[in-house]
C-alpha positions as CSV (number, residue, x, y, z in Angstrom):
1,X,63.8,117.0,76.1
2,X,65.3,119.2,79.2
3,X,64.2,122.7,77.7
4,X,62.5,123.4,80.9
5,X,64.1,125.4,83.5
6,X,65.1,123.7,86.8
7,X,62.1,124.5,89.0
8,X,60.0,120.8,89.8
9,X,56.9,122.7,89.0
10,X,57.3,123.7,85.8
11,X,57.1,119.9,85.2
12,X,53.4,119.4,84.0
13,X,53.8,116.0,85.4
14,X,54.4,116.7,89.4
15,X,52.2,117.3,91.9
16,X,49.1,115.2,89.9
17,X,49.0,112.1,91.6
18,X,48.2,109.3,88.9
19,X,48.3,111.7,86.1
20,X,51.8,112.8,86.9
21,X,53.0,109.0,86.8
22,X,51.6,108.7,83.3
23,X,53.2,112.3,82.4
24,X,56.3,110.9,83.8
25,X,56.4,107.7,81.8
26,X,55.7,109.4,78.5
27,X,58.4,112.3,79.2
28,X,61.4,110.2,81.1
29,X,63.2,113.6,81.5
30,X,63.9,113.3,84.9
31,X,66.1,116.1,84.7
32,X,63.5,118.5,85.2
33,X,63.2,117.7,88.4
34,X,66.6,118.7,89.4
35,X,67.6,122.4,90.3
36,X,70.3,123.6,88.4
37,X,73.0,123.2,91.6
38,X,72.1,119.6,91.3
39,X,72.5,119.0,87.4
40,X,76.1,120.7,87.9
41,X,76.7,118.5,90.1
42,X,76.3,115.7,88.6
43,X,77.9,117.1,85.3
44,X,81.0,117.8,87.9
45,X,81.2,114.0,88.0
46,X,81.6,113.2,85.1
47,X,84.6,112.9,82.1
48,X,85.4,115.0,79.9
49,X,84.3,113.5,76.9
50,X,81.0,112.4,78.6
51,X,80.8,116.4,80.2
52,X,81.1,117.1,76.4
53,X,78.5,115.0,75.2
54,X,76.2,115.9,77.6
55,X,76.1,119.6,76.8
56,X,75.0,118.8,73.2
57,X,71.8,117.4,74.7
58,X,69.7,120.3,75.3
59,X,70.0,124.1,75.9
60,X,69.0,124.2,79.3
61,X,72.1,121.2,79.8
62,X,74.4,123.1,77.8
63,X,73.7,126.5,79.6
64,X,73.7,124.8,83.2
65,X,77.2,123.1,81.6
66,X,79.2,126.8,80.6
67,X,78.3,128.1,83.9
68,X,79.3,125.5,85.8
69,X,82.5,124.6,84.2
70,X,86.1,125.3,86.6
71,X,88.5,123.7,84.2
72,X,89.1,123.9,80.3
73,X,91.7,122.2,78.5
74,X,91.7,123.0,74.6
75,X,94.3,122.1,71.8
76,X,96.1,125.3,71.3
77,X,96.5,125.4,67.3
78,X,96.8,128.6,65.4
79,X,93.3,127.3,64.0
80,X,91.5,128.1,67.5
81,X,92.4,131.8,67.5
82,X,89.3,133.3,65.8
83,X,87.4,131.3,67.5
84,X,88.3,131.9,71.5
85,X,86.5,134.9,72.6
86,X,83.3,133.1,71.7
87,X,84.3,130.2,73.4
88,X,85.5,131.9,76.6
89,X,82.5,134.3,76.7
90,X,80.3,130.7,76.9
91,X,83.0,129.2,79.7
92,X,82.8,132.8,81.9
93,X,83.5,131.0,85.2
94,X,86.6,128.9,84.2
95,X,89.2,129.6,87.3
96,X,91.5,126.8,85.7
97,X,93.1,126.8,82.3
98,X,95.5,124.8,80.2
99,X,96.5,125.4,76.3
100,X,98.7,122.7,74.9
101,X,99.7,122.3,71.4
102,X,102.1,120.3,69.6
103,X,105.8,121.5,69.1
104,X,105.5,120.8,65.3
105,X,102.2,122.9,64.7
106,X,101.7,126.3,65.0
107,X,99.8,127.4,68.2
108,X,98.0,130.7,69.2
109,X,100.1,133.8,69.1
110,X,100.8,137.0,71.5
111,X,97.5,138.0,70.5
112,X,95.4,135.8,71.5
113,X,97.3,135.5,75.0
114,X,96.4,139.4,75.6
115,X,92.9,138.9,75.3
116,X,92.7,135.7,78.0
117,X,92.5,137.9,81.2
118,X,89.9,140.1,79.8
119,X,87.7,137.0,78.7
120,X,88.4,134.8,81.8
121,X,88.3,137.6,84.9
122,X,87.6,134.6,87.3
123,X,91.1,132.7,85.9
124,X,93.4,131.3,88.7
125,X,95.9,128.7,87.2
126,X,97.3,129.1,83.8
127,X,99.0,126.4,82.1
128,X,100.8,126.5,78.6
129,X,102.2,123.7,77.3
130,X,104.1,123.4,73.6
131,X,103.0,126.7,72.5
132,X,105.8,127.9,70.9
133,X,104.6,131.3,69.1
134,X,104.0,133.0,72.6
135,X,107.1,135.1,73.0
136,X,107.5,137.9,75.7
137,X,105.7,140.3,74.2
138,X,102.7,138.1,74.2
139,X,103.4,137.9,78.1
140,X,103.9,141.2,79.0
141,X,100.5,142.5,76.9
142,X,99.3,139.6,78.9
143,X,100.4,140.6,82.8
144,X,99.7,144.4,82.1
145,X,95.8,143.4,82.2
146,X,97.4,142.5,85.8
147,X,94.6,139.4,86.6
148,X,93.2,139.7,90.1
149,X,93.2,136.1,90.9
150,X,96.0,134.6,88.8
151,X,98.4,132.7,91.4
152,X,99.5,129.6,89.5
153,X,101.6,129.6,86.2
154,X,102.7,127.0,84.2
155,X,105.3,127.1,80.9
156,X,106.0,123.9,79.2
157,X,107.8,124.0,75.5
158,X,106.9,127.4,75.0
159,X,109.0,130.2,73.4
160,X,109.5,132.6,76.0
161,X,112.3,134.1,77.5
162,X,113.5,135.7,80.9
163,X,111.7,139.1,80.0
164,X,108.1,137.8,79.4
165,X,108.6,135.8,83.4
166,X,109.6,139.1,85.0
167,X,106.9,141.1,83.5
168,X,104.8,138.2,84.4
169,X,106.5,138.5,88.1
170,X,106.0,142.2,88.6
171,X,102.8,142.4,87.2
172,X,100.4,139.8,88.7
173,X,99.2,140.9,92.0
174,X,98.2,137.1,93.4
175,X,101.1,135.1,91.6
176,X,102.4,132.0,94.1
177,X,103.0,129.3,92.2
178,X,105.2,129.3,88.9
179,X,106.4,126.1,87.3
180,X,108.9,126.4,84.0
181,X,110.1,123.4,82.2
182,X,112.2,122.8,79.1
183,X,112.3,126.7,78.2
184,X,114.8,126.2,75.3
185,X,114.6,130.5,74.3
186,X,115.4,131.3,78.4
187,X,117.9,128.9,77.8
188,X,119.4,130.5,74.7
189,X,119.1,134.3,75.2
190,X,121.3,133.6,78.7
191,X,119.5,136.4,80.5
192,X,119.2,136.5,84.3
193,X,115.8,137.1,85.5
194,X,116.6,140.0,87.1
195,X,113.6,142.2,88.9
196,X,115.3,145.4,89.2
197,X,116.5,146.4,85.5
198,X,112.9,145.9,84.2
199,X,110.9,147.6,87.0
200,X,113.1,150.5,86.0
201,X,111.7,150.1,83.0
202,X,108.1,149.9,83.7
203,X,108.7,152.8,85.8
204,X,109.3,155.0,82.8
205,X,105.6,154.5,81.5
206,X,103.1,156.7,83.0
207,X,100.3,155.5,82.8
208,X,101.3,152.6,84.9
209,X,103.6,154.4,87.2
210,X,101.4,154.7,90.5
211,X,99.8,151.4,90.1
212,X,102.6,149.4,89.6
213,X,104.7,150.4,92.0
214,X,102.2,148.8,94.6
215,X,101.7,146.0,92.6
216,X,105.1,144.7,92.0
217,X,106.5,145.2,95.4
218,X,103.2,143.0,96.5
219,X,104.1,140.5,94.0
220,X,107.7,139.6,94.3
221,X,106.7,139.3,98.1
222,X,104.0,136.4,97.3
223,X,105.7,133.8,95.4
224,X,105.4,130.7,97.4
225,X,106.4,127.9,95.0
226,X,109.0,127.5,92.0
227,X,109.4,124.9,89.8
228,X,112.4,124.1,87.7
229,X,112.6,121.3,85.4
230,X,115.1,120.6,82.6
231,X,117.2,123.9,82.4
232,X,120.2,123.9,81.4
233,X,121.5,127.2,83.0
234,X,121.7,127.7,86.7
235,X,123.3,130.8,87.6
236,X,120.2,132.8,85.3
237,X,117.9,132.3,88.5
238,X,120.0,133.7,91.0
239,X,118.4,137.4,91.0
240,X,114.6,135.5,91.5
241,X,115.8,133.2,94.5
242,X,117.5,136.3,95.9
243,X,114.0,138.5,95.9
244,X,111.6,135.9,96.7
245,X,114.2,133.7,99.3
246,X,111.8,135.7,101.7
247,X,108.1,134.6,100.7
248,X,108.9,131.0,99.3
249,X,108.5,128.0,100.5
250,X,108.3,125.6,98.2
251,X,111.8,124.9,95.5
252,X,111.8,122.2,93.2
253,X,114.6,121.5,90.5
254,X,114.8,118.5,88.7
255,X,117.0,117.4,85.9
256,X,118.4,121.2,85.3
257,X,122.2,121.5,84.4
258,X,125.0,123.3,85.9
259,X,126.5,123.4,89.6
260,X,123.6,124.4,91.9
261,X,126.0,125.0,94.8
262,X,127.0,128.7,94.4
263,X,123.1,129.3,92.9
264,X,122.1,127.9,96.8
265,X,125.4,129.8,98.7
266,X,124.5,133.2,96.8
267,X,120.9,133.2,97.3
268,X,120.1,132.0,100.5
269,X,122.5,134.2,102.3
270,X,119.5,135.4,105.2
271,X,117.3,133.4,107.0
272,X,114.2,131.8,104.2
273,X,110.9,130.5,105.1
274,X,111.1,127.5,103.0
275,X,110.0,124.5,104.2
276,X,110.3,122.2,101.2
277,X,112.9,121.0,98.7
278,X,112.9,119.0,96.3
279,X,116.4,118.2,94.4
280,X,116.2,115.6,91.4
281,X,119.1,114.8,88.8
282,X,121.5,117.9,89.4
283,X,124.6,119.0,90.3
284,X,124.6,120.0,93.5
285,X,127.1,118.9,96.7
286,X,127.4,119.6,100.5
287,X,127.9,123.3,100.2
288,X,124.4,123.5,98.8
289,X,123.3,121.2,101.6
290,X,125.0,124.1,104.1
291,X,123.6,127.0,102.8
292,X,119.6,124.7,102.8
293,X,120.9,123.6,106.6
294,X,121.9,127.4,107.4
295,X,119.2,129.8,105.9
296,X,116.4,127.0,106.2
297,X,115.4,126.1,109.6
298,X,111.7,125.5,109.5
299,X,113.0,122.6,106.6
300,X,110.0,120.1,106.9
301,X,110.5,118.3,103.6
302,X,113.7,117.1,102.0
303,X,114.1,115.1,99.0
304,X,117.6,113.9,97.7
305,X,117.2,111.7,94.3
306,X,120.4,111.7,92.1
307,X,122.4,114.1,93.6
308,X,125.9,113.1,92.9
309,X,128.0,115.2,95.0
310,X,126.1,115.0,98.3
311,X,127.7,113.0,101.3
312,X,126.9,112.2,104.8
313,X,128.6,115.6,105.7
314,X,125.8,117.4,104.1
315,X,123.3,115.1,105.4
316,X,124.4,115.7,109.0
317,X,124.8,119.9,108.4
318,X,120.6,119.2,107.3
319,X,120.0,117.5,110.9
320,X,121.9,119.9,113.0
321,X,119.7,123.0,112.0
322,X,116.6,121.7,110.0
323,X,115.3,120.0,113.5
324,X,111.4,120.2,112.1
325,X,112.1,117.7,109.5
326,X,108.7,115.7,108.9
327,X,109.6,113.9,105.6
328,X,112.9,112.7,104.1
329,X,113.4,111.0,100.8
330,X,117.3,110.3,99.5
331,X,117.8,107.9,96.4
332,X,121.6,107.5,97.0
333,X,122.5,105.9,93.5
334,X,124.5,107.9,91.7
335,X,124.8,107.8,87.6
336,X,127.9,105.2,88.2
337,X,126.2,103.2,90.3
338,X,129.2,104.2,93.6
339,X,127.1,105.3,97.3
340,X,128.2,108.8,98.4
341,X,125.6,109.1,101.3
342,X,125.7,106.3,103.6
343,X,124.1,104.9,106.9
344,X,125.9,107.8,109.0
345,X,124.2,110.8,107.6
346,X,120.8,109.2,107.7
347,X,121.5,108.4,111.2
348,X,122.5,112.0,112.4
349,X,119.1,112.8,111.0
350,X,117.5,109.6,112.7
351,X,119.3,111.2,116.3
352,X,118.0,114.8,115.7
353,X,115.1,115.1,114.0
354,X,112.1,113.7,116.2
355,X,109.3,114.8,113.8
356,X,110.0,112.3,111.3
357,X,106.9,110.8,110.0
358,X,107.8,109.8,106.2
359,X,111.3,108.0,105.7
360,X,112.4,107.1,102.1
361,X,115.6,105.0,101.3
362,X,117.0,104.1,98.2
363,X,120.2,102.7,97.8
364,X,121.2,103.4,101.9
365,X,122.6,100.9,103.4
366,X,120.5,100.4,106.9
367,X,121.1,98.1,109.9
368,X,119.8,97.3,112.7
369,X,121.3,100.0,114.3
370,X,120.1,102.6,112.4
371,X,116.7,101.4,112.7
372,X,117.3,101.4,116.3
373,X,117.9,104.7,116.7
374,X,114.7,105.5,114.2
375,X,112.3,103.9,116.3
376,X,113.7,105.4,119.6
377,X,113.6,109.4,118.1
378,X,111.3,109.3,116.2
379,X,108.0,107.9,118.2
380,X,105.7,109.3,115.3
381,X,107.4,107.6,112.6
382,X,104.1,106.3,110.4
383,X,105.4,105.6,106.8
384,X,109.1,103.8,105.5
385,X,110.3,102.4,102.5
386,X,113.2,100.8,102.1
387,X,114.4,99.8,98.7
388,X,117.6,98.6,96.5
389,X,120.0,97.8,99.3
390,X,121.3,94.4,100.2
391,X,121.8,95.3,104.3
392,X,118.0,94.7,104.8
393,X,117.1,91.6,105.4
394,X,114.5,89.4,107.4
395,X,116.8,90.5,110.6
396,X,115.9,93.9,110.3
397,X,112.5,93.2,109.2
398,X,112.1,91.6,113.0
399,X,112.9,94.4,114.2
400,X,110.5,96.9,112.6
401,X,108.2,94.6,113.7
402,X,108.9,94.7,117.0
403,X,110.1,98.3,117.3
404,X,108.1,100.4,114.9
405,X,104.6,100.5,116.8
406,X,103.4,103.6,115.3
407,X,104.1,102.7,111.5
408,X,101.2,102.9,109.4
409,X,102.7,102.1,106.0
410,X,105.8,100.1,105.1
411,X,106.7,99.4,101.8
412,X,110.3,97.0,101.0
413,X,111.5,97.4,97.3
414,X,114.3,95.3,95.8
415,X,115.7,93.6,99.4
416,X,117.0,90.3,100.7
417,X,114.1,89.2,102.9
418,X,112.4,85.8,102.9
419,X,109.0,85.0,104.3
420,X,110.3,84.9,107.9
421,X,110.7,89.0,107.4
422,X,107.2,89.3,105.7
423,X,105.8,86.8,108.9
424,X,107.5,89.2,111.7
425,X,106.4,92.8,110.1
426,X,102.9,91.1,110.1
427,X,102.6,90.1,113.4
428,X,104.3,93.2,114.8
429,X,103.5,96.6,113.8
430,X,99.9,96.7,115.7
431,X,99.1,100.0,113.5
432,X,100.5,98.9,110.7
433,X,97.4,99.1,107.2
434,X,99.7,98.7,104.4
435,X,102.5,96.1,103.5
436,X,104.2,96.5,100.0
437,X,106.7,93.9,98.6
438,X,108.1,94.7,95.1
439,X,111.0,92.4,93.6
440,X,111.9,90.4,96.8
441,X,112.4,86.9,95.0
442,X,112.6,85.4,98.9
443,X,108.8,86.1,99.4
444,X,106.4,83.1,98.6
445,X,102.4,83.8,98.1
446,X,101.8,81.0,100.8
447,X,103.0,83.3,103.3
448,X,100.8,86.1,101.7
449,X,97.4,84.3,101.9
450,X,98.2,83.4,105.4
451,X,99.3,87.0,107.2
452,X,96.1,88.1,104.8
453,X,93.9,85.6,107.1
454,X,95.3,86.2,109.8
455,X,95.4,90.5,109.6
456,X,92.2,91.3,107.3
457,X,92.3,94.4,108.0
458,X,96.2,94.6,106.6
459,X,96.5,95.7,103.0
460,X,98.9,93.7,101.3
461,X,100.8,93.4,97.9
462,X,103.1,92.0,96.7
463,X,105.5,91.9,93.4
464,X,108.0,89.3,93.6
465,X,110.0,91.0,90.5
466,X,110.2,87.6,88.8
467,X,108.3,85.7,86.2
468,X,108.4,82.1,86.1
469,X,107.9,80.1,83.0
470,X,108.2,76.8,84.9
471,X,106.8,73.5,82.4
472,X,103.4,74.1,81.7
473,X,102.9,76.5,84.6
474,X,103.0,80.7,84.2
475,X,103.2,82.8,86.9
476,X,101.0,85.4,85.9
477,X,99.5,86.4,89.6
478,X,99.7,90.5,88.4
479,X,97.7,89.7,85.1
480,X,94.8,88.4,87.4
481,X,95.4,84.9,86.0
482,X,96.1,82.9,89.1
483,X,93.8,84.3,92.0
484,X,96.7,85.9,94.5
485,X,95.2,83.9,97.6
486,X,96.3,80.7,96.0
487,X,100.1,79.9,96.0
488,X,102.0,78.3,93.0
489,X,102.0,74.9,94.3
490,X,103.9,73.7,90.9
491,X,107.5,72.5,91.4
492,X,108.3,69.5,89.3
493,X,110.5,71.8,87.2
494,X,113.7,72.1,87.5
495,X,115.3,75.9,88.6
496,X,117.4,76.3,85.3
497,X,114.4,76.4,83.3
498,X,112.7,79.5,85.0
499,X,112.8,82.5,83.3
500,X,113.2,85.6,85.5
501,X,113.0,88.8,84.6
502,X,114.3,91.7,87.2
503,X,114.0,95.4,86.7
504,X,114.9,98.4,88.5
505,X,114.9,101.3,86.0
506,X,111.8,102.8,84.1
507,X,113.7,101.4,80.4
508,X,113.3,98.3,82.2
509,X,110.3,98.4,83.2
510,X,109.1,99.0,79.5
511,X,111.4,96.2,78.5
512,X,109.6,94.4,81.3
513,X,106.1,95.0,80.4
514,X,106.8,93.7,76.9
515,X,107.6,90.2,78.4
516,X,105.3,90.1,80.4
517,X,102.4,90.5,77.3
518,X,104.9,88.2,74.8
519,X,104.3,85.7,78.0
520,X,100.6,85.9,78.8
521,X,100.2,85.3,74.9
522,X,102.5,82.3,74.7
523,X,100.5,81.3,77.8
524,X,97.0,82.0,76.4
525,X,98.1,79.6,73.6
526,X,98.9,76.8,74.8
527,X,96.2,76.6,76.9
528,X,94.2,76.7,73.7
529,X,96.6,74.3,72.0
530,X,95.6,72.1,75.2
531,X,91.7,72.3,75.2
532,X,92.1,71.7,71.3
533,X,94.4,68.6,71.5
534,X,91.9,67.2,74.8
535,X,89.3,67.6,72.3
536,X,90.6,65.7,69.5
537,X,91.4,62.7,71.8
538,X,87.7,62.9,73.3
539,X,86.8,62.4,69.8
């Protein structure tokens, strides 16, 4: 079956009328019939374990499979080694690959690293996860192959320290995108990843002398992206912000330790092209907000979450120079649970930033007046969440209904708003194509079935945060156990023996979703304690 090649005419069957419908029935490859673009196609759609499966059919499948096949992802174990250049010479076209082994295994060494670009020429992303026997010599043999078409990088877990990165910096031609998280050796060895002390170095070898010099002034001028996620030492990235602050755009640091204001005042000294930052879980305060507000004015995307020390000063630096600001997310809740950035440094952005087409607000308190100012500078405003503040409530949904003509998407998270709210967002907002309510206990799912009757085209859902174990009635609408277009019409029970269960942190949630199974059992049961008691009595 399928050892054919792809041409239809190699098929005994086509092209003889009744004959061929007989060949047909008794062959049932239809296979044969498809080119070999087409077959990869539809392997291309498919899983992986099904992708797998399929290339064990035949060999014409499994050779249209390897050639056809972007993306590989392989357990790295120390057990694979021996057998990678056989595997790699089958997969000759993969442009994207990811290695990930566990911590407490041994996974593929330096060796096997080396020999990656030489297998894999048309490699474009990289991504190691866990592999902790890598070290930097495993990374410098591997950048000194210096792959044509590498520009994304990924270390997770792995063993490598600030010398492997820079040789991996200076060496790789087409390198924009490099993401490191939980590097516990970079960590350790307290090295800045300086450029200049190991281009000397590199300089010394003569082989590579001319070719590197072109090469590593092209690279440190293309890196576009940087990811930073749990670090614990700031001040080692310093020298890389400083030589790429030119060429990158994109800077994300989440849940990395130390005080990221003098990292931000030292490095971006000149005028940057970045237009996105993301900031998660670290130490940083308004004199990082200056030097983003001073050497970043083509800022498009800012996003605040958990950043202690920041205040409406900061906020209000950002709108006075980053005037192209297109999206804004700030979560304002601090570990404590205390508000540093308030409604006045969201509405200096609100006054000068016209652009604005995605708002995100956690934990700012927003009023009418704030929103008035929104809707009148920002005419293009087209997606809004508000969530876990108790200054929103059904008078400012009114006015987003009335106000906010443009708004495509509105989603309302943890806020004191009723069904008169839901009602006036409905019947306002003429462009509006998506309404989410999540943990607004206020909300009933009459008023939900009727703006759904009423606005068919509206997308609407809702999560009222609360579970109610009321008599013999379970409100179970997520679980797909009460259809959502029906309301609970069930309210002989009294309010003190309702159950509800709010949540507004991911241990929560967890703690959440295990009530809500412990409750969908305790309902299934008595419903078949029911059926089984109605039965006895019938009998």
């Amino acid at each position: 079956m399928g050892q054919g090649s792809s041409s239809s005419s190699s098929w005994p069957g086509l092209g003889a009328g009744i004959g061929g419908k007989s060949n047909f029935c008794q062959s049932g490859d239809l296979s044969l019939t498809l080119p070999d673009e087409c077959l990869a196609w539809v392997f291309g759609k498919l899983g992986c374990h099904d992708r797998n499966n399929c290339s064990l059919v035949c060999k014409r499948w499994r050779h249209v499979d390897s050639k056809a096949r972007q993306r590989l992802v392989l357990v790295a174990g120390s057990d694979i080694s021996p057998w990678l250049p056989s595997l790699f010479s089958r997969f000759s076209s993969i442009s994207v690959l990811s290695l990930k082994c566990s911590r407490k295994l041994v996974s593929i060494d330096d060796d096997s690293l080396a020999h990656i670009p030489t297998l894999l020429p048309s490699l474009k992303k990289l991504k190691l996860k866990g592999c902790v026997d890598i070290t930097d010599n495993g990374l410098r043999a591997f950048s000194m192959h210096r792959p044509p078409l590498l520009t994304k990088l990924s270390f997770a877990s792995c063993g490598v320290g600030s010398r492997g990165i820079v040789s991996l910096l200076l060496n790789c031609p087409s390198l924009k995108d490099l993401t490191l998280k939980r590097l516990r050796k970079l960590d350790a060895q307290n090295t800045p990843l300086t450029l200049q002390d190991q281009e000397e170095e590199e300089h010394q070898q003569s082989y590579f002398n001319n070719k590197f010099n072109a090469n590593s002034c092209y690279s440190r001028n293309k890196l576009e992206r940087l990811c930073l996620k749990d670090l614990h030492n700031a001040r080692l990235f310093i020298p890389l912000l400083c030589s790429t602050a030119q060429t990158l755009k994109t800077l994300i640091v989440c849940r990395s330790s130390g005080n990221w204001d003098p990292v931000l005042l030292e490095s971006l000294q000149t005028p940057s092209s970045i237009v996105e930052i993301q900031v998660e879980n670290v130490q940083m305060g308004d004199p990082g907000l200056l030097a983003i507000s001073t050497s970043c004015p083509h800022l498009q995307v800012l996003y605040l979450s958990r950043a202690t020390d920041c205040t409406d000063d900061g906020l209000s630096a950002i709108a006075n120079s980053c005037r192209k600001l297109r999206k804004l997310h700030i979560d304002a809740w601090c570990r404590f649970g205390s508000r540093a950035i308030g409604e006045a440094g969201f509405l200096s952005i609100a006054a000068k930033c016209p652009r604005l087409q995605e708002v995100v607000l956690m934990g700012v308190p927003i009023t009418v007046s704030s929103l008035n100012v929104l809707a009148s500078s920002c005419p293009v405003l087209e997606r809004m969440a508000l969530c876990n503040t108790d200054s929103v409530g059904d008078m400012e949904m009114q006015f987003i209904g009335a106000k906010f003509t443009a708004l495509k998407k509105l989603c309302v998270k943890n806020c004191a708003i009723s069904d008169s709210g839901v009602k006036a967002v409905g019947e306002g907002c003429p462009n509006l194509v998506k309404l989410k309510v999540k943990r607004c206990r206020g909300v009933t799912q009459a008023t939900v079935s009727k703006l759904k009757i009423k606005r068919r085209c509206l997308m609407v859902s809702v999560d009222s945060g609360s579970m109610l174990l009321d008599g013999h009635e379970l409100d179970l609408e997520e679980e797909g156990m009460i259809p959502s277009a029906l309301p609970n019409t069930n309210t002989t029970g009294s309010a003190s023996s309702r159950t509800h269960v709010v949540c507004s942190s991911r241990g929560a949630l967890l703690l959440r979703s295990t009530f809500e199974n412990a409750l969908l059992q305790l309902h299934r049961r008595r419903r078949s304690n029911s059926s089984v008691h109605n039965l006895h009595v019938r009998i």
